[in-house]
N, C-alpha and C positions, 0 to 999 in steps of 0.2 A: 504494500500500500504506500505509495506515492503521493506528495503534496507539491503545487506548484506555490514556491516561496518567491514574490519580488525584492521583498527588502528585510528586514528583520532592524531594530535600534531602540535603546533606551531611551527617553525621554522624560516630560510630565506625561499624566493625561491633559488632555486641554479642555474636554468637557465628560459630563456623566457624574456620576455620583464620587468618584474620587478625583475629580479633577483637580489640577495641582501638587496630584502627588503621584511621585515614580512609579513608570511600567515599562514593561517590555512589549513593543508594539510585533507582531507576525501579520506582514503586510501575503492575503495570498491572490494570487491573479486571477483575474474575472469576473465578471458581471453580468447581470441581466437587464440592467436600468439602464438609463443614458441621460441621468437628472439633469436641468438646465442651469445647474448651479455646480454640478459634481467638479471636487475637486483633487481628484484621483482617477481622471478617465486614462490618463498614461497606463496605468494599473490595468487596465481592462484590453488595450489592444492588442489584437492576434498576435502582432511583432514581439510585443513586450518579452522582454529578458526574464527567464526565473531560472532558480535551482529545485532540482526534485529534491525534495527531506522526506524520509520516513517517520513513523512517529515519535521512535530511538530517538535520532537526533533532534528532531523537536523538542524534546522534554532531554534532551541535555542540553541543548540553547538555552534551557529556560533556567537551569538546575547551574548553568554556567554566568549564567549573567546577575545572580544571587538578587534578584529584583523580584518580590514577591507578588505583584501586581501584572499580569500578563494579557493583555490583550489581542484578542485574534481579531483581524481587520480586514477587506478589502478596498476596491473590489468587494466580493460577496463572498465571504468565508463559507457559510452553508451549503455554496455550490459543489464545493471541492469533494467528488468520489470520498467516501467512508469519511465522514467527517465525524462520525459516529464514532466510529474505532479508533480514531485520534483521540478525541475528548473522554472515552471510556478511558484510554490508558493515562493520559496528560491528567485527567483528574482524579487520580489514584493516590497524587503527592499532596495529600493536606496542608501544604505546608505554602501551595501558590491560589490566589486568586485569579479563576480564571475569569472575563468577561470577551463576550462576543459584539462586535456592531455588525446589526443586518439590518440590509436594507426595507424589513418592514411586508416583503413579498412572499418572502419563502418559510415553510409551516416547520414550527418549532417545536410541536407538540412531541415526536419522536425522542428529542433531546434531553424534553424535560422528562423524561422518564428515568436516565444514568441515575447513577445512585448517590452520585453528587456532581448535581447540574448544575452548570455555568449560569453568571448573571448576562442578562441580558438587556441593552441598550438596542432598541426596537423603534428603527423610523418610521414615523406614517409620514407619504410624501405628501404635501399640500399640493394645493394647483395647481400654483405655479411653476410648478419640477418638472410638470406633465407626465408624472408616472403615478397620478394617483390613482388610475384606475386598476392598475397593479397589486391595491395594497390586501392584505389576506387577512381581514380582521378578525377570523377563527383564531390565532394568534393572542386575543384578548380572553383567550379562557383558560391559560394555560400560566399567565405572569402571577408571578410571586415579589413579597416585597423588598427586594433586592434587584430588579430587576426595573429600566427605566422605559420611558416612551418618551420618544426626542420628537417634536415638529420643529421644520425648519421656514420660518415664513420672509415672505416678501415683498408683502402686499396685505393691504387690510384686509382683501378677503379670504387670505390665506390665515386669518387669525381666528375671522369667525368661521371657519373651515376647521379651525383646530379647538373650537370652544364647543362647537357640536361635536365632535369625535368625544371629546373628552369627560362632556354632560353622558351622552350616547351610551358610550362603554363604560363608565365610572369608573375611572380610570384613575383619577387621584383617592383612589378605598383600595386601589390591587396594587399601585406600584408609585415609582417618581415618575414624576409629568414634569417634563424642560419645555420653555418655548426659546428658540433661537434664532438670530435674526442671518438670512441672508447674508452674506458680507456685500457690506456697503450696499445694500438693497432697501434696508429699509433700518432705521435707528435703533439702538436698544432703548431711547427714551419715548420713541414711537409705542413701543411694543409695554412698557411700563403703564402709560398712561391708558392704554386699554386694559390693564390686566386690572387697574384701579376703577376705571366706568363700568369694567366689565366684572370687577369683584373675584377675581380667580385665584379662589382660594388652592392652597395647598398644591398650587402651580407655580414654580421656579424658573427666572429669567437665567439663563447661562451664555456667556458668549463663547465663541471657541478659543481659548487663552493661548494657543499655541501662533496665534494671527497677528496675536497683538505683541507678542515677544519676539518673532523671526517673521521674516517676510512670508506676505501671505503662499508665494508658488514657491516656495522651500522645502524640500523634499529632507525626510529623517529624521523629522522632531517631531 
């Protein structure tokens, strides 16, 4: 069993429930989306460079880089052949947090079964991304509270887009609810002052921190 690796680096997290504090990012290649904001489509083309890892060396990348905080990323991590049997063996070591970002499409339900399942950080694309009709909301029966739901808006309609999902699914009673703004698309004091008309409780503004520390197309942080 084979995994296609783009990149692998420590860093912060830049957003999610540990953001700010140290992980190891495993960048792996591919996608299903093609969001109009995506800021990892290098990641995703046919061309793209990777290395094959087994799950061995995955989990001694992790075990090497003594970084307790490990996240798996694309691109679309879920895509990748036996993604299953990587995270059955990867989370055997109690001793790493692992968390996933998925794009919000693909069903989760199989994962959350392992016997100690990953958190997961779970977009629903707004509007404006033009992949919402993608998104797999059966995915909302399955979170636990460790586990987030990110919208990324950019556009006032993409807010009351994300006030309905969030009323809808009650979604701030299963998990963390982020709203986050487009970069440069639309202000985070835009996105405040609706959260204040609009009274949105137990929903958190996040920006992506790693945008605001290194240039935004800077790849490996």
């Amino acid at each position: 069993m084979m995994y296609k690796v783009v990149e692998h680096f420590i860093s912060i997290n830049g957003e999610g429930k540990r953001a700010g504090e140290l992980a190891l990012f495993i960048r792996f290649k591919g996608c299903n989306l093609t969001c109009s904001y995506c800021d990892t489509m290098w990641a995703n083309r046919e061309h793209t460079k990777f290395t094959f890892m087994n799950k061995e060396e995955i989990h001694n990348l992790i075990k090497e880089s003594k970084v307790k905080n490990v996240t798996l990323t694309g691109g679309e991590p879920l895509l990748q052949d036996n993604m299953y049997e990587l995270l059955e063996f990867i989370s055997q070591d109690k001793s790493v947090n692992i968390e996933i970002e998925t794009n919000g499409s693909v069903d989760i339900g199989t994962f959350s079964k392992l016997d100690n399942p990953p958190s997961f950080t779970l977009d629903y694309k707004l509007p404006s991304s033009n992949m919402e009709d993608l998104m797999y909301t059966n995915n909302y029966n399955y979170l636990k509270n460790s586990d987030v739901v990110k919208f990324v808006a950019g556009t006032k309609s993409d807010l009351d887009r994300a006030k309905e999902i969030i009323k809808k699914y009650d979604l701030t009673n299963k998990c963390h609810v982020y709203l986050s703004p487009s970069f440069e698309e639309i202000t985070p004091a835009q996105i405040v002052e609706y959260m204040k008309e609009n009274r949105l409780n137990d929903v958190k503004l996040q920006l992506q921190m790693h945008k605001f520390i290194w240039d935004p197309e800077e790849r490996g942080v």
